[in-house]
N, C-alpha and C positions, 0 to 999 in steps of 0.2 A: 413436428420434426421427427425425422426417421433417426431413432438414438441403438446405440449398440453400446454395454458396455460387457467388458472382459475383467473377469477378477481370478489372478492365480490363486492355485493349488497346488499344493507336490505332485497328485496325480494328473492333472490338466495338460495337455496336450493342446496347444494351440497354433494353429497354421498362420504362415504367415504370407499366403496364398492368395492374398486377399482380389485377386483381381475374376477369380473364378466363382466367388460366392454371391448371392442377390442384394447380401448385407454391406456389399463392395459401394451400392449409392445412397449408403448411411450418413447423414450431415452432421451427426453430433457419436462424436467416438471417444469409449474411456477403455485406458487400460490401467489395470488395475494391478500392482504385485504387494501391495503390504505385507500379503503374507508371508514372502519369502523373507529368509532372515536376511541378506544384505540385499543390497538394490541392484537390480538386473541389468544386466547388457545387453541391448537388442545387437544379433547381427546383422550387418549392412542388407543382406537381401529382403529383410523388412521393410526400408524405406524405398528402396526399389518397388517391392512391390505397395507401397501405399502412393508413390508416384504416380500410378494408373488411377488414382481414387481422384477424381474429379468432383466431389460432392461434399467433402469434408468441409465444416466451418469453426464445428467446434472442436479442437484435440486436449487430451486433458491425459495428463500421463503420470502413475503417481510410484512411488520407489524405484525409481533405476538412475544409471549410469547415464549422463547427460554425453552422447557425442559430438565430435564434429557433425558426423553424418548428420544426425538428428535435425541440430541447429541448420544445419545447410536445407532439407530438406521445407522446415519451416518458410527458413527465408524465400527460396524457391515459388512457395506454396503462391497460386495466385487465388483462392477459393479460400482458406482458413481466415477465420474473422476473430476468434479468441483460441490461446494458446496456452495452458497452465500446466505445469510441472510441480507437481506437491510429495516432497520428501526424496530428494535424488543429493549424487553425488558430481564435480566437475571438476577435475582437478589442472585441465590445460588452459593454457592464458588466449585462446581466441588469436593466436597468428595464422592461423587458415584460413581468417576473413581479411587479411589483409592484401590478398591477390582478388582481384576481378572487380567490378563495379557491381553488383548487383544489388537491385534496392526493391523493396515490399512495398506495396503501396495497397495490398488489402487488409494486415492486421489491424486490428481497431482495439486488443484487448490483451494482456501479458500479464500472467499473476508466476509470480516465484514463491514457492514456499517452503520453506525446512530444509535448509542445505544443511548436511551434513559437515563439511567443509567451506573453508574461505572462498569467494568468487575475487577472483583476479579482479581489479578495478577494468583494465580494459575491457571489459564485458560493455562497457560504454558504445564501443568501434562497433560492437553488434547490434546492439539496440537502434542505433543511431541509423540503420540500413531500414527501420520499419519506420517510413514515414508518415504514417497514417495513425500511429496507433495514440488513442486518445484516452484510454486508461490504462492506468498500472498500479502494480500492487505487489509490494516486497514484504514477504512473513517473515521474521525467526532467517534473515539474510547477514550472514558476515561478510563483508570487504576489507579487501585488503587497500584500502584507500591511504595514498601518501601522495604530496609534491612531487616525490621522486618518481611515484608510479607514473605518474601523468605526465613527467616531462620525457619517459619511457614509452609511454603511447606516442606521443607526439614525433620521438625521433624512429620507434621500431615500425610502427605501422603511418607514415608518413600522411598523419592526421591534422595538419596545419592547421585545418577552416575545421575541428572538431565541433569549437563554440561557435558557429555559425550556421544561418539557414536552420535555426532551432525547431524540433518539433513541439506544438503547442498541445499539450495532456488538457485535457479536464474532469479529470478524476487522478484522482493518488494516493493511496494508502502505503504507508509504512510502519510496522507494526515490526516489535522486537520482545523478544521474553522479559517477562518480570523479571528473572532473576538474570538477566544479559545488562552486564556495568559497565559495556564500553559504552563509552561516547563519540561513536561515529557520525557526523553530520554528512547524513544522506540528502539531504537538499542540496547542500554546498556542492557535491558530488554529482549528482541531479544535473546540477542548472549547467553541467559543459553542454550537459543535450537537448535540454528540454525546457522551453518558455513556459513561465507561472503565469501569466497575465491573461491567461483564459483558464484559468483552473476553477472551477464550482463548488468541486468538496474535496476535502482531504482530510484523510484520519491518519494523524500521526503520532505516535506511542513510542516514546524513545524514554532513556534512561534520563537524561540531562538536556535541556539546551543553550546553545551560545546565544551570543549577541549576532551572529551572522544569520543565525538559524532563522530568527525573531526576524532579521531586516531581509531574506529571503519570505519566506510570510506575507512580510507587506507588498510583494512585488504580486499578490494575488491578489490584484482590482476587481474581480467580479464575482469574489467569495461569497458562495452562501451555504455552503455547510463545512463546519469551523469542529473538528474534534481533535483535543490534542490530552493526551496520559504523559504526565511523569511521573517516572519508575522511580527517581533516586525518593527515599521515603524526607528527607529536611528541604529539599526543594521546592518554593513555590512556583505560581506561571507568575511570570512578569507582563504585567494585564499593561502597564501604562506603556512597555516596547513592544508588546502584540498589536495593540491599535495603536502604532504610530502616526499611521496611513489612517485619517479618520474618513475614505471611503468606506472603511468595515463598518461603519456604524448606518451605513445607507444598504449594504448588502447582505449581512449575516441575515439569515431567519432561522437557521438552527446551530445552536452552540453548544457542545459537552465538553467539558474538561474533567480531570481527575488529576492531585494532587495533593499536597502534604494535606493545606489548608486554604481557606480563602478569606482576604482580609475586607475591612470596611471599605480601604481606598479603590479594591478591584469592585465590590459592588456598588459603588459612585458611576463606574467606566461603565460597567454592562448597562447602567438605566438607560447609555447615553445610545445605543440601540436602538434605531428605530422601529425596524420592522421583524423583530424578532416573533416568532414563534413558537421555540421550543427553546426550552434553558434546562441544561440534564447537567448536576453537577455529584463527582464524588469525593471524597475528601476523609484523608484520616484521621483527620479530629475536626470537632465542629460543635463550636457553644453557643450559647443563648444569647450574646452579648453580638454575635457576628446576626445569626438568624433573624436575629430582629431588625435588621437591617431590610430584610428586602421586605418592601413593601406590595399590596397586592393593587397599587396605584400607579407603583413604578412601570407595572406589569400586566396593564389591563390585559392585555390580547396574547399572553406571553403561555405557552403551559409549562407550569415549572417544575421538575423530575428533581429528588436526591435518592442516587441510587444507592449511599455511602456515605454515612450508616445508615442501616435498613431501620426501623420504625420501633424495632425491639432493643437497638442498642443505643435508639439516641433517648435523653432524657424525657421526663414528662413533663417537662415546663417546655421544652423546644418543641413536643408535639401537639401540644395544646394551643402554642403561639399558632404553629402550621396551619391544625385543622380552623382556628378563630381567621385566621386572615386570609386562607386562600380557598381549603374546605376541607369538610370533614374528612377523616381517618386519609389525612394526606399521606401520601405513599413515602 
């Protein structure tokens, strides 16, 4: 793959000419501004001239100003196949896509990362134009998620059939800071656009979750890799509303979680796994009375990971059970 990437400097001088250079039929393009102290504003004659680049699949764009322009351009794009924006600002609610019909049908891949600022819930009405895209992946993202927002989309940008003709992901990460206390339910959000019922993995790392959250989860019948972090430190997972849906016990083969703690009755549930492969668990507290629980019968075929606590913080009676039952200087 022909890769070109660009990292500012105060001194850098960079052309945005692109149609005259050999580096113009590059398929993998980064631009790069970290270094400047706020996040950059391309002028519009940028995207004009990357509009001549015909070869572009990968765009990866990291500290700037998110604009219409930009987004347009994307959408436009019939060659880009992954799209990511790592550390930018966007502070318009997306009514520029509410004229014209135009719909993407070559992204395949959309990572957001480190918004500086709230993204408008409508950011939905745009997503919703890339029919194809089959992963995604939210960092360290605030929404402005309300009822109100949405019955806002529905009447400003005349999105009727929004929950409809859903695009089907199979991959999905949602990932929020340790120290971020909201409790936004990004699935619930999710699902105006996007059908679960082909999803494979999801890694999602939130502060808290609902009762919604958990029965969005189960609408993932063909799960098999299962990672979910709670942040709030007195919260456990609620392992008997995760596997409601006792399909997961035919599809998971790799599962991590991380949490307060884990009780006897969640490790009853996991045995009931069939085809498990990998079990990575972290937990901030964890005694010899729970460990002893998992057996290394329950789990012939199983590799089983504690990432939490590491081997120097957990007791010597809990690592001596470890290394006797599954093997020595178990990690």
């Amino acid at each position: 793959v022909r890769l070109y990437r660009y990292s500012y400097d105060e001194t850098s001088n960079f052309t945005t000419n692109f149609v005259h250079f050999e580096w113009s039929k590059y398929k993998y393009i980064e631009l790069n501004y970290d270094s400047s102290s706020t996040p950059l504003k391309f002028d519009n004659s940028v995207f004009k001239s990357l509009s001549y680049m015909n070869t572009i699949k990968y765009f990866l764009l990291q500290n700037i100003v998110i604009t219409d322009e930009l987004l347009l351009f994307v959408l436009r794009s019939t060659t880009i196949v992954y799209f990511g924006i790592r550390t930018f600002i966007y502070t318009n609610d997306y009514r520029f896509i509410s004229d014209g019909n135009i719909i993407n049908q070559k992204l395949a891949a959309f990572d957001l990362i480190n918004s500086y600022s709230p993204i408008h819930t409508s950011l939905l009405v745009y997503l919703k134009r890339f029919r194809n895209v089959e992963v995604l992946k939210l960092k360290n993202i605030c929404i402005n998620h309300t009822e109100l927002c949405f019955r806002e989309i529905f009447k400003d940008f005349s999105c009727k059939n929004l929950s409809e003709n859903k695009i089907y992901l199979k991959s999905l990460k949602i990932i929020t800071d340790l120290v971020d206390e909201k409790t936004t339910n990004y699935l619930d959000w999710l699902f105006n656009v996007y059908a679960f019922s082909d999803i494979l993995s999801i890694y999602y790392y939130v502060y808290r979750m609902s009762r919604t959250e958990y029965l969005l989860l189960n609408k993932m019948a063909r799960i098999e890799l299962l990672s979910i972090r709670i942040n709030h430190k007195s919260d456990f997972i609620d392992f008997k509303m995760l596997f409601t849906d006792c399909n997961f016990f035919n599809t998971i083969n790799f599962f991590s979680f991380h949490c307060k703690a884990i009780r006897k009755e969640d490790i009853n549930i996991l045995k009931k796994i069939k085809i498990l492969k990998c079990l990575s668990l972290s937990c901030e507290t964890i005694d010899y009375e729970i460990i002893s629980c998992f057996k290394r019968k329950d789990f012939k075929t199983t590799k089983f990971e504690i990432y939490k606590p590491i081997r120097s913080e957990r007791s010597a009676e809990i690592n001596e059970y470890l290394d006797t039952e599954f093997k020595s200087n178990f990690s």
